[in-house]
C-alpha positions, 0 to 999 in steps of 0.5 A: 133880687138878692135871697136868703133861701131857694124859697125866697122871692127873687122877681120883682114880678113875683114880689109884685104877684105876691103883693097883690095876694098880700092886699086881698088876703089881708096878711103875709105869709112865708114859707121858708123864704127868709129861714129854712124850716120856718114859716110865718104869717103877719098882719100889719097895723095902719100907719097911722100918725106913728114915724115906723110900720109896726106888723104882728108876726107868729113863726111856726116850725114849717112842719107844725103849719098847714093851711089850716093854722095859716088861717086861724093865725092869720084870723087872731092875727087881724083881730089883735092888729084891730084892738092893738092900733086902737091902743097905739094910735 
């Protein structure tokens, strides 16, 4: 698979690994896979009847995140993704 960074994933069994930790956690993280020095953390909404997957995302200088922030990002992230798609759909 193509990348952007050495950090990108570049297996389809990585992607596939990484997919399945996405489902569990409820969110998606990057850590510098698609920018050097930027880290981010986002939420999808539920497709719903709308035509195109709409996600929230919040990116973070990498050296500003810690699992911590990760977290609570990833909290206020699902909690506005539950008020947000009552208002989209």
């Amino acid at each position: 698979m193509p990348t952007l960074t050495p950090s990108s994933i570049s297996t389809r069994s990585a992607l596939e690994k990484e997919l399945q930790k996405v489902r569990r956690m409820g969110y998606a993280t990057s850590n510098q896979e698609s920018e050097d020095g930027v880290c981010s953390v986002a939420v999808a909404l539920p497709a719903g009847k709308a035509p195109i997957r709409l996600a929230l995302n919040v990116a973070v200088p990498v050296h500003r995140m810690n699992t911590k922030h990760t977290q609570r990002i990833a909290e206020a992230l699902k909690a506005a993704v539950i008020e947000s798609a009552g208002l989209l759909h």
